[in-house]
N, C-alpha and C positions, 0 to 999 in steps of 0.2 A: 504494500500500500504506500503512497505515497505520502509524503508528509504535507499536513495544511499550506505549508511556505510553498510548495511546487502548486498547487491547486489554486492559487489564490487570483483574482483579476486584479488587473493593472492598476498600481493605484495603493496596494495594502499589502500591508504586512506581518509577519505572525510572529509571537514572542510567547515560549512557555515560561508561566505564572507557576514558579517553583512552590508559593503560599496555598493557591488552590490546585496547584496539580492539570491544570487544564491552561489551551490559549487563550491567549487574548489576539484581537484584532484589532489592527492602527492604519488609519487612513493616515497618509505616509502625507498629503499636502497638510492636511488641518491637523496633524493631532490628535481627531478623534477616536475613542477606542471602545470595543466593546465585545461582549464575551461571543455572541452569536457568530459564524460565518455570515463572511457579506451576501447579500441577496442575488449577486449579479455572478457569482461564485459558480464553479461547472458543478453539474448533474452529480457527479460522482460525490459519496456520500462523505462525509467530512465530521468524523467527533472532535469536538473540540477541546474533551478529555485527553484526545492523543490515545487511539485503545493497541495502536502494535508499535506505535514509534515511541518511545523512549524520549525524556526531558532532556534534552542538552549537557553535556555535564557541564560544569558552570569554571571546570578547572584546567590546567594547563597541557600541554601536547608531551607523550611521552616519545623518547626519542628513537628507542625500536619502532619496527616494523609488525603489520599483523599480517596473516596469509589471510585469504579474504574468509574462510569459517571461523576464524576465529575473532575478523571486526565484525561480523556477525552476533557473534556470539558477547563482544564486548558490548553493543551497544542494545542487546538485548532483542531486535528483531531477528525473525527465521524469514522473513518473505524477500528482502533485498538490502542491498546494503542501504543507511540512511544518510543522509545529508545533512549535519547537527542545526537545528535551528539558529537564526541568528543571535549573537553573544558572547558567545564560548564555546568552541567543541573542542574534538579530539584528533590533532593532524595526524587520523588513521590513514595510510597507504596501502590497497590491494599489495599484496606480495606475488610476483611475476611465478608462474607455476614452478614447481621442479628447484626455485632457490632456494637455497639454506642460509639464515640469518645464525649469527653467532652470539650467544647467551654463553657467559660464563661459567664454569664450574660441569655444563652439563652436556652430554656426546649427542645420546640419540636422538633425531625429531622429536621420538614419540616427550624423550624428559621435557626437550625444550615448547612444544606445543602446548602440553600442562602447566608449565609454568608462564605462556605469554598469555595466559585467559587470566589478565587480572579481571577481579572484581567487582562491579559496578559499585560506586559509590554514587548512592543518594542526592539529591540534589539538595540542599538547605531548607529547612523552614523558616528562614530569618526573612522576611521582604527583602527584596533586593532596594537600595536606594536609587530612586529616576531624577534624577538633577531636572527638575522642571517645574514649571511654576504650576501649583494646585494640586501636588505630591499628597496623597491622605484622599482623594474619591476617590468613590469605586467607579472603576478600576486602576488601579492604581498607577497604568503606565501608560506611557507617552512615545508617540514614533520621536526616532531622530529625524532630521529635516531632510538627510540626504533625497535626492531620486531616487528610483525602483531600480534601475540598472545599476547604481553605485552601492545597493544593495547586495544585489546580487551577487557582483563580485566580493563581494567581502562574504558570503556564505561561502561562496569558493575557497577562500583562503582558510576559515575553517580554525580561526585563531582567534585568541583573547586579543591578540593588541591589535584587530583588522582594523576597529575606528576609536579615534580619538575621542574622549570625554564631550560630549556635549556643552556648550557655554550657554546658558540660559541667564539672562539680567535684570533684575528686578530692584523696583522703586522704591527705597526704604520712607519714604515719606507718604508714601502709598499703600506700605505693605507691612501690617502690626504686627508686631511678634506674635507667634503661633507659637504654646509651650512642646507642641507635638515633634515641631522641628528638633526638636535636642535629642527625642528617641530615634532619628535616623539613623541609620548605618552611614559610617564615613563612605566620601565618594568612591566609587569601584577601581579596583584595581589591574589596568587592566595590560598583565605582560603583554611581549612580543610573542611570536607564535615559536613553538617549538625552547621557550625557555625554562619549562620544567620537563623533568624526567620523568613526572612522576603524574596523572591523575586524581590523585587522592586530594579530597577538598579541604584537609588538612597541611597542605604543603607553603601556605603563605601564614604569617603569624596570625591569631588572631585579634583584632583591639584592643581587648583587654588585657591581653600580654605585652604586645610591643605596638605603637601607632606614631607615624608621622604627620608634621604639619603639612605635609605635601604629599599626595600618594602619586606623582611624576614628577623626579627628578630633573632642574634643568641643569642643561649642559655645561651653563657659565655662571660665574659667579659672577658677570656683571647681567645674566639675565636672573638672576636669584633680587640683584638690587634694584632692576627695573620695577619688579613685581614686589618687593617693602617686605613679601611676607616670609616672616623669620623661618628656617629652617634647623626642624629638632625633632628629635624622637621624647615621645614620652614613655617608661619603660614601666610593666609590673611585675618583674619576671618571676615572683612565686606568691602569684595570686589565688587565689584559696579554689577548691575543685569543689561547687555546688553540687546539687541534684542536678541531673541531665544534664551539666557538663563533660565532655570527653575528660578521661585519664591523663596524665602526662605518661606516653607511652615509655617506658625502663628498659636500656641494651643493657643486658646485663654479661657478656660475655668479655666485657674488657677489650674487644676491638675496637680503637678508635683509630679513623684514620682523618688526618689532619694535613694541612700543605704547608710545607716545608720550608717557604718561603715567610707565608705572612701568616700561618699558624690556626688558621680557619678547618673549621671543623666542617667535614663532608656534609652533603645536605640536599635537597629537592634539587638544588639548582646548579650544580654541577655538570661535566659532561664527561664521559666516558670516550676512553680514544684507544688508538693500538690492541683495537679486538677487545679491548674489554680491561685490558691489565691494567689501564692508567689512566687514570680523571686528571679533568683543567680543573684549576681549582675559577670558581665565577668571581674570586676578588682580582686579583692578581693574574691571572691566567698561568701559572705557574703549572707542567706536569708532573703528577706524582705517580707511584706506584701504590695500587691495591695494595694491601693487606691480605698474606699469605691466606689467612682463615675467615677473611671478608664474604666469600662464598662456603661458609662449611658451619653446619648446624652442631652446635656443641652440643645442646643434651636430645637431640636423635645419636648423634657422632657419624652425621652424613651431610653428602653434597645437600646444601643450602639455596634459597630461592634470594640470590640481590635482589631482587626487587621487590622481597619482602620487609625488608629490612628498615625498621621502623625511623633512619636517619635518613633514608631518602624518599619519606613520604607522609613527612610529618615534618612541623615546621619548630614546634616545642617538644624535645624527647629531651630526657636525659639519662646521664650512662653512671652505671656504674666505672669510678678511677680506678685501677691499676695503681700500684703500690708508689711508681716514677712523680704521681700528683700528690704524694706527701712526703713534706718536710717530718713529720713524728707520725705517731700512729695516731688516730681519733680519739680526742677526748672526751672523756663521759661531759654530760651537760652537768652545770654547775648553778644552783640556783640561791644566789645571797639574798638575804628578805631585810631592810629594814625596816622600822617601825618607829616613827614620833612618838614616842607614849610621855610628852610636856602635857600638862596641865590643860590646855585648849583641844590636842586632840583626842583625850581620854573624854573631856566632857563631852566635844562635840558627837561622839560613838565611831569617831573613825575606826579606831585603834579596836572595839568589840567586831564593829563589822568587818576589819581587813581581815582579822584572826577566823573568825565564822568562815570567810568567803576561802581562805586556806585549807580551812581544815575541809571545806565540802567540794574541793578540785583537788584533794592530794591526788586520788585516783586519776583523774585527766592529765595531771604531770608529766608530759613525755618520757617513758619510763621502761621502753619495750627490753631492751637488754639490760635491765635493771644494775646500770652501773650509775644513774643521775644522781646528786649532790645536794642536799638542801642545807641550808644555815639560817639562823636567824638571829638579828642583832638590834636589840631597842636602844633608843637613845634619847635626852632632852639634853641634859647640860653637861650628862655624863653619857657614857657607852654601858652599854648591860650585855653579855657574852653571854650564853644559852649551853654548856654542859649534857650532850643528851648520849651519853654510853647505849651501844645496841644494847637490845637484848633485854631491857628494862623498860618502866615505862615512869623512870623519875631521871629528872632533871635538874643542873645546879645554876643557878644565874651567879655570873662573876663582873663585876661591875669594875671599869677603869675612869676613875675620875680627871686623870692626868691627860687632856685630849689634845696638850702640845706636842707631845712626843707619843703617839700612839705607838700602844705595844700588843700582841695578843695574850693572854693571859696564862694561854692553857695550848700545849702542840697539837692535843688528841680532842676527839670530840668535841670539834667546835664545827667543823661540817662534816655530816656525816651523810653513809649512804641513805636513801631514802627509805629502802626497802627493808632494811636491817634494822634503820631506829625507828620505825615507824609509832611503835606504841609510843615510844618517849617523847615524839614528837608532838603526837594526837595530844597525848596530856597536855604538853607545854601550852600549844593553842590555845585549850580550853579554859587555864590559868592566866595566860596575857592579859588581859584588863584587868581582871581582879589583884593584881599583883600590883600596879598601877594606878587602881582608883580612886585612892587619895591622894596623889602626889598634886604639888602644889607648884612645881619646878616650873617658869615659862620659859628656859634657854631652850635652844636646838642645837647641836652639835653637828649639824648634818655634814658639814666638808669633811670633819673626823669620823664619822659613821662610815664615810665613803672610801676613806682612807682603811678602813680597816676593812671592807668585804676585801678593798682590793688585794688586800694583804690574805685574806683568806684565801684567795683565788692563786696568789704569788706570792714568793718568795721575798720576794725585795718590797719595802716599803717606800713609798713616794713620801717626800719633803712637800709641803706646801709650797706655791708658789703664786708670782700674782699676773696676770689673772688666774684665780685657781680652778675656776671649772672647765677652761677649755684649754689648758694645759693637763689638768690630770684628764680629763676626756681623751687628749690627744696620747697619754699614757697608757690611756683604759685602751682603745682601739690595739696601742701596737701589741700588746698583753693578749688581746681577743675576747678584752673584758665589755658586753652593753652592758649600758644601762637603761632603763624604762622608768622613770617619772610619775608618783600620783603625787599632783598636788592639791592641798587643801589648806584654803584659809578664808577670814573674815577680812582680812586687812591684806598690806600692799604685800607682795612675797618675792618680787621680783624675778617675775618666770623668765626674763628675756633673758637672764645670765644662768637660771639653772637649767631652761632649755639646753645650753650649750653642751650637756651631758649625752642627752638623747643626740642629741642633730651630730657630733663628732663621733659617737659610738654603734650609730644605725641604730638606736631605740626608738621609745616613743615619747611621748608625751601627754599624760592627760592631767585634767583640771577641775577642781569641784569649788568654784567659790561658794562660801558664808555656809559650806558643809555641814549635815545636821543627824544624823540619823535616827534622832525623834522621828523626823519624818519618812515614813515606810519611802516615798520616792526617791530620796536621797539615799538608803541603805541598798536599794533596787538596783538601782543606775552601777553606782559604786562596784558592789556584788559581782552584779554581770559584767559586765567592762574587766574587772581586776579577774576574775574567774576566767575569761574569754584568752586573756595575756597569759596567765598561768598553764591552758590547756595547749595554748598555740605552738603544731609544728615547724619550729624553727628551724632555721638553716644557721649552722655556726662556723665560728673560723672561713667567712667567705670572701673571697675579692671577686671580685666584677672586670671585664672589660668589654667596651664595645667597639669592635671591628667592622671597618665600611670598606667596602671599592674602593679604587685604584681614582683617586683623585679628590675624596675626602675625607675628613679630617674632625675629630670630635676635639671643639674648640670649648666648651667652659660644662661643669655639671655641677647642678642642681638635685638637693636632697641630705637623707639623713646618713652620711660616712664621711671618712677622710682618704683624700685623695694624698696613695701613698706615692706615685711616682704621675708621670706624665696624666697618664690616662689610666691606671692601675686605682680601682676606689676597693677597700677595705673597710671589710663591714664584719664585725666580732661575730653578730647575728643579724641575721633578714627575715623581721619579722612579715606577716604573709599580708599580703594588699597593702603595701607601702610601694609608693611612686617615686621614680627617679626622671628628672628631665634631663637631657642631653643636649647643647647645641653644636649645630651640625655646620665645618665651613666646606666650598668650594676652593679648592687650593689652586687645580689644575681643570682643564678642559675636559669631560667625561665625554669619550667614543663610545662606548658600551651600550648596546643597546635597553640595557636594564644594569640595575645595581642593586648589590646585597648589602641589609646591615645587621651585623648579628652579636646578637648581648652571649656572653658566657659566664657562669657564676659556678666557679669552683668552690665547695663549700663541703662541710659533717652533716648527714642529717642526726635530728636528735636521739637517733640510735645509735649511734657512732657508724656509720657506713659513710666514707668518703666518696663524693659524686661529683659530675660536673651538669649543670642544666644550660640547653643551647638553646636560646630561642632565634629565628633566621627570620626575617624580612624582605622580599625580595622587590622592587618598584622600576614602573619603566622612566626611561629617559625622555626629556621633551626640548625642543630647540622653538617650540610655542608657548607664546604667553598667555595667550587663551588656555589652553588647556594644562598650564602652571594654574590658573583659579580655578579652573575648573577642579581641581582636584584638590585642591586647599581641605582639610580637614579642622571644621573652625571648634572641634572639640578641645581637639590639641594643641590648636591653635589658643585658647581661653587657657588650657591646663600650665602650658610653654610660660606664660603672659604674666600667672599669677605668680608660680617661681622667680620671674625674673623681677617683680615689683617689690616681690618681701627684699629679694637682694639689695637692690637698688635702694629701700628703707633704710638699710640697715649701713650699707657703705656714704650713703648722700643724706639727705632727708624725706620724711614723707610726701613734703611736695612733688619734689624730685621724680619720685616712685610714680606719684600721680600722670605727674605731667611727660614722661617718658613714654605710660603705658596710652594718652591719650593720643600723646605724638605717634606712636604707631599705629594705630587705627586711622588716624589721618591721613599718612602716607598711605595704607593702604587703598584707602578709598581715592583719594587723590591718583595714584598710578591707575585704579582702574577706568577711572574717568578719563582719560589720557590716550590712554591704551584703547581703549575698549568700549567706549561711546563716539559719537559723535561730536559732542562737544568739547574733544579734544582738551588744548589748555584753557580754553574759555569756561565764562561762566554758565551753570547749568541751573534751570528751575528746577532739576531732579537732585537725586542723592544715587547712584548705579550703586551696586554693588552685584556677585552672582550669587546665584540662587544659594548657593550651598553654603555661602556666609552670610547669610541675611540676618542669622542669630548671632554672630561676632558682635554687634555694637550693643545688646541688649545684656550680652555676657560682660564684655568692660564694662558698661553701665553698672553690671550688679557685682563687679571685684571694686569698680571704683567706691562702692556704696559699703561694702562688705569688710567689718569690724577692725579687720587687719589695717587697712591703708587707708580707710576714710577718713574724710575732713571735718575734723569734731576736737574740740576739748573734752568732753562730757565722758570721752570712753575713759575707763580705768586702763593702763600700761600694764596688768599683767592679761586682762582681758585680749589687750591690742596682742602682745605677743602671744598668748596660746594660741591663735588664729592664725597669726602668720606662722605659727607651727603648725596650724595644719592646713593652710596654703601650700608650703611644702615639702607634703609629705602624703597626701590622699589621691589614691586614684583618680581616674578621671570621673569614674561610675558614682562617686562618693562628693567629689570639689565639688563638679556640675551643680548640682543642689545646693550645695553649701555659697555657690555665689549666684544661683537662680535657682532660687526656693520653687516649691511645688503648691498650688494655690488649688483647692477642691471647694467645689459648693456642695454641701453636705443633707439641707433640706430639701431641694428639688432635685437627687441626682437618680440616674435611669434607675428602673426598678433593678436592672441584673447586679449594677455598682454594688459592690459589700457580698456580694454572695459568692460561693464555690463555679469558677469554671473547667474549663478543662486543661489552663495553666495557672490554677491556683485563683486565690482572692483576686476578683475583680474591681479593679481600680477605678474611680472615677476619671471624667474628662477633667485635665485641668485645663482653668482657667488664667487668662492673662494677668499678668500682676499689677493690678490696679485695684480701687478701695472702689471704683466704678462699676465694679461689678457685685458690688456688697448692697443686700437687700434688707431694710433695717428688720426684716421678722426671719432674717438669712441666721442656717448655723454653718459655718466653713470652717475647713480644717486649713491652716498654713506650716511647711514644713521646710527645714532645710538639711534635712540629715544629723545635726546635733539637735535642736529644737523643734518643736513641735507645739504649733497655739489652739485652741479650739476656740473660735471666736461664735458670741453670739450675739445680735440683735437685741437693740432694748424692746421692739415689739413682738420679739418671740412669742407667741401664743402659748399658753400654758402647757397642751399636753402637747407639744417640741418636748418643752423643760420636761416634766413628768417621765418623757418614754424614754430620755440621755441620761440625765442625774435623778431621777428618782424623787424630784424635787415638787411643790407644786407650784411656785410662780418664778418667775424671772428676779423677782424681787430678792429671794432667799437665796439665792446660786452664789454661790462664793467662790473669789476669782485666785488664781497662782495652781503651783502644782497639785496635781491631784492624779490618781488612780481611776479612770472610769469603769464605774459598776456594771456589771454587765446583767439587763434586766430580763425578764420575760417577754419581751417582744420583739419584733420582728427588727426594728429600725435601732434599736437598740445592739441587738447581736451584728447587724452590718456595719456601722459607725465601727464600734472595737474589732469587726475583723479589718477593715482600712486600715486602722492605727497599728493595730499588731504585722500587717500586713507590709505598710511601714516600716517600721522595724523591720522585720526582717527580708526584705528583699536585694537590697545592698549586701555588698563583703564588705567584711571591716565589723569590730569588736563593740560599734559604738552604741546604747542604748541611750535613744536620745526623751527627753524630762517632756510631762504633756502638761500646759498653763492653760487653764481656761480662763479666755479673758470675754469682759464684758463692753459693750460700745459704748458706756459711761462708766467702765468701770476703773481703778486706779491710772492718770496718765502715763507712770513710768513704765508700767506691763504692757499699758494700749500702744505705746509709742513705739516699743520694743517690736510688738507685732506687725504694727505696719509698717516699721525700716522694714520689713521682708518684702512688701510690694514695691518691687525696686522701676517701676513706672511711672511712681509716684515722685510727685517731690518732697524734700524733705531735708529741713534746715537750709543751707546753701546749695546743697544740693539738686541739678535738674531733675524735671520728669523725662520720660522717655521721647516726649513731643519735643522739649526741649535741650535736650543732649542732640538729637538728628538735626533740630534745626542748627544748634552750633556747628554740629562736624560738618553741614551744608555749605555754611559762610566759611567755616576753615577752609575746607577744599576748594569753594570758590575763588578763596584769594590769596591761592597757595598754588603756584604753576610747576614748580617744582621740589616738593617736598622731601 
């Protein structure tokens, strides 16, 4: 049967819809699409299902040959060979009768025939992303503009890079931010033909591992400056493996084969030369030779299928090291606990809840080859040492009052095995605050608390020195010592300088101001979060490096480690969904018709098994500036932005930060108007920008607004800094929110909103971020990944109130943190499954606090709420109307920015 794209009249075009599985049809002049065949279509009968031809695979051309039974048999039909629809296929070739194609390791036809039927791999359920304006109807896609005949040949050629990125340009003065646009998939990626070896739709990174601000490389670095927009990779490389995420597939056989030159790890994108014995490497182009046992199955102990082989068909694997990638043998994990037990965090119940949230994750403690290390050390104006002999379950505390010269008290039993001291341990927990609860002490000794895990962990004791936390941090790292941060307090605590612990040692950072654990929320929050960190498979003893092609150059990195040489980052531990950005230079001219960029992270897991994890990149080249925007990826582009503004805070001033990150937006919009309108350097009554960055200005809008770098006196400075700690240092799945909060109407949403679908709690639409859309009898939820407000209406009608809180009038609702009740009805159990919903759909350890605020009710809580609608104006700060109108007159009277 022939496929709908052969059948079609003049005029239209067919694209399989990987989402439902069936075509869609695009009148190729206008645009228009729709699911039916066109009317004027031949006789011959046409599913639009597709019932014998097969979806297109959506991935790269493998570089063997098929004998034509077995393209047959790859692409799934028996009636004839197919023609892969426009977008992606497979540059399958008939094999000429009676030839033999040569596959490694294996003699006869019959091995080699079984082994070239690879697999069909499924085509995605992600929507594909259509760069075009009105992306979100049904159906969701859109012809490219080319003619039918220019069509045509590009089905011929039967490759991802047949046609270039579409440029689509849209009006921002025109066109309101839509919050949908931020769930799309970055622009498509789209190789040359015949640049992977491999079809598995695993072979290019995925976003959420590794993403650039460009998904096409140009060729010049004076076309990178035409175009303003920065070039960087944003990296997550051990991002947490949800439900129905793929595995990070495991070689476990210790063959790794690397290029010799520039040290890259083999991978999708490689090529095989000289029959088989020797791959180019795709950075360098350097020839190496296979690996003796690269073709040989260790635990069959038989000839092996290469092109099984999970390093060249997967873009995230990682291996098992060989004994050559360590300096000593794996260290058991090491876990030092201190504990403020001053007078302020005994009352506030830190100090009962840290102890609780311990003792109920000892079991979640990374713990599998039961060699892990736990200690614990309290301290206010003195230090308290904890004594816990196996085998017992009593305990001696030895207290050192002398915190100039710290000493350890005692050689033995001050850390011990986990597994061994466990009863002694359980005790100690249960005794920590009571041991404490009248102390009256308000000193904190924390630099000498610190001083002395470190001494627990090593041998040699650090001197004080000044500045002292990010010199002993710069201590901690070279030792392989993190640290992780909970802070709490009522007053100033100076997070910007003890951040320096986490941010030098690849830890984290968190923060609980005016901490209380009266209240159940505050012990909740805490709990989880500190229990999440305790349970967390970490990566230890890891260094980093990212390796690009043959003409660029990783120029400055951003994130939580210390960069131990050039480009060598050294991270003690990597805890899991923590982001690294990278900027990226052009040094030289890139020929290449694509380029690889690929992160490696030699590291322990916390079982002691030394690894390396490869995550590979691979993006084509462009010598076009159109489709340099066209592929702009304005996630990364927002992720990139925020990294570089905390920097810039912190080396200049906040202005500084500001007016840097404004300046580039400027530019950017300016070069496209230049480029890529007609009005040229003149002035324009529009504002251009392309489709695929239309949500770039609304994202600066809300980093410029957001806690870290906004223009306020009012914010408190340790507020300012934990922000800007987690500016950088959150995925992008996680920022996005934290600087464009998520806005829901909650009283009028679809009946299905809050109920079970068939991926989980169904989420409301959200709504633009404006107070314009607040109805005064409205209940909405507003969220940004740390907080969460539940605002309601002074005219909320009673049973609103009744069927949420439990309450009977508006009147009685009491506003700030709270726990919602989950009642017997219907509207009740959907509301808390959003919120839970909430919670947990992101990675990342964060449980964020729920306020219910009222629309007369306290201003500092109300004000709080609304900084979230970042379209709003607010203090000096513009609305969204009025930020576009300035970038308008900027770029107006800016010709060459």
């Amino acid at each position: 049967m022939a496929s709908p794209a052969q059948q079609l009249p003049p005029g239209w075009a067919a694209e399989w819809d990987a989402t439902h599985e069936r075509y869609v049809f695009i009148e190729t002049a206008t645009g228009r699409s729709q699911w039916e065949p066109p009317a004027s279509a031949p006789a011959a009968p046409i599913d639009a299902r597709g019932p014998s031809v097969s979806p297109p695979p959506t991935h790269h051309s493998k570089r063997r040959q098929y004998a034509a039974g077995q393209t047959q048999a790859y692409y799934g039909t028996t009636d004839s060979l197919v023609e892969p629809a426009y977008g992606g296929g497979i540059g399958a070739q008939p094999q000429q009768p009676g030839g033999q194609l040569f596959t490694p390791g294996l003699a006869s036809e019959q091995q080699f025939a079984a082994q070239q039927q690879a697999p069909y791999h499924a085509a995605p359920q992600e929507p594909q992303y259509i760069n075009a304006p009105g992306f979100g109807q049904e159906p969701a896609y859109y012809a490219p503009t080319a003619p039918v005949n220019q069509l045509a040949d590009q089905f011929g050629q039967m490759g991802m890079g047949a046609k270039p990125l579409q440029l689509y340009t849209t009006n921002l003065l025109t066109s309101p931010p839509d919050p949908r646009d931020l769930s799309h998939p970055p622009p498509e990626i789209r190789l040359p033909p015949n640049s992977c070896i491999t079809t598995s739709l695993f072979a290019n990174a995925d976003p959420s591992y590794q993403r650039c601000t460009l998904n096409a490389i140009p060729t010049t670095s004076s076309l990178l400056s035409k175009a303003k927009i920065p070039l960087a990779l944003v990296i997550t490389p051990y991002r947490t493996v949800k439900d129905g995420d793929s595995p990070v597939p495991l070689v476990t056989d210790t063959v790794i084969a690397r290029c010799r030159r520039c040290r890259t790890y083999i991978n999708p994108y490689v090529q095989f030369i000289d029959g088989g014995n020797r791959w180019r490497c795709c950075m360098c182009n350097m020839s190496n030779e296979v690996p003796q046992l690269f073709d040989w199955d260790q635990v069959r102990n038989q000839p092996g299928d290469r092109w099984a082989r999970d390093e060249l068909n997967h873009s995230v694997v990682e291996f098992v090291a060989p004994t050559e990638y360590m300096v000593r043998p794996p260290q058991p994990a090491v876990y030092v606990i201190l504990i403020d037990v001053s007078h302020t965090a005994v009352q506030s119940g830190m100090v009962a809840t840290a102890t609780r949230a311990i003792l109920e994750n000892l079991d979640r403690i990374p713990n599998e080859d039961e060699r892990t290390k736990v200690a614990i050390i309290a301290f206010d104006a003195s230090l308290y040492f904890f004594s816990m002999p196996p085998g017992t379950t009593e305990s001696t505390m030895l207290v050192v009052s002398d915190v100039d010269d710290v000493f350890l008290p005692k050689p033995t039993d001050l850390l011990v095995n986990l597994s061994e001291a466990r009863a002694s341990l359980e005790s100690l927990l249960t005794r920590i605050n009571d041991m404490f609860q009248e102390n009256h002490t308000v000193g904190s000794a924390m630099g000498p608390a610190l001083q002395a895990g470190f001494k627990l962990m090593e041998s040699t004791l650090l001197q004080a020195a000044s500045p002292f936390y990010k010199t002993f941090a710069i201590e901690c790292s070279r030792a392989q010592v993190s640290v992780d941060m909970f802070l709490f307090s009522a007053s100033y605590q100076d997070v910007a300088t003890l951040a320096c612990l986490p941010h030098y040692t690849s830890g984290q950072t968190f923060f609980y101001p005016a901490f209380n654990a009266a209240r159940p929320e505050d012990a909740v929050k805490f709990a989880h979060e500190f229990g999440e960190v305790l349970a967390m498979s970490i990566m230890l003893e890891a260094v980093m490096r990212v390796r690009a092609s043959k003409g660029l150059r990783m120029a400055s990195f951003h994130g939580n480690f210390f960069v131990r040489s050039t480009d060598l980052l050294a991270m003690p531990a990597v805890p899991t969904d923590q982001s690294y950005a990278i900027e990226v230079q052009i040094e030289d001219t890139i020929t290449a018709p694509f380029v690889v960029f690929q992160t490696a992270v030699l590291h322990t897991t916390c079982y002691g098994e030394r690894r390396i994890r490869v995550v590979t990149l691979a993006l084509p080249t462009t010598s076009s500036l159109s489709e340099i925007f066209a592929s702009a990826d304005q996630i990364a582009i927002a992720t990139f932005l925020a990294n570089k503004a905390v920097e810039r805070s912190l080396t200049h001033k906040l202005e500084d930060s500001r007016d840097a990150v404004m300046q580039k937006l400027v530019e950017i919009l300016s070069s496209y108007k230049s480029s890529m309108t007609s009005a040229g350097a003149g002035a324009s009554a529009q504002l251009a920008i392309s489709e695929n960055l239309k949500a770039l200005p609304i994202l600066v809008l809300g980093l410029l607004k957001n806690v870290g770098i906004r223009q306020s006196a009012q914010i408190p400075p340790d507020l300012r800094a934990y922000a800007q700690a987690l500016l950088t240092s959150l995925p992008s799945q996680i920022l996005i929110p934290y600087i464009h909060p998520n806005f829901y109407s909650l009283h009028n949403m679809s009946p299905e909103a809050g109920t079970v679908g068939e991926h989980g709690v169904i989420m409301p639409t959200p709504l633009p971020l404006t107070s314009e859309r607040m109805e005064r009898h409205g209940l909405y939820l507003i969220e940004d990944g740390q907080t969460m407000f539940l605002w309601i209406g002074r005219d909320a009608v009673p049973q609103l109130v009744m069927d949420v809180f439990n309450l009977p009038t508006y009147e009685v609702l009491r506003t700030g943190k709270t726990t919602l009740p989950v009642l017997d009805n219907p509207f009740s159990q959907r509301v808390n499954a959003i919120i839970q919903k909430t919670r947990e759909m992101r990675r990342g350890v964060y449980y964020p606090h729920l306020y219910v605020v009222k629309e007369d009710g306290e201003p500092p809580l109300r004000l709080w709420a609304l900084s979230c609608l970042i379209q709003d104006r607010a203090d000096v700060l513009p609305s969204y109307q009025q930020f576009i109108a300035q970038l308008r007159d900027k770029v107006n009277g800016v010709n060459n920015y």
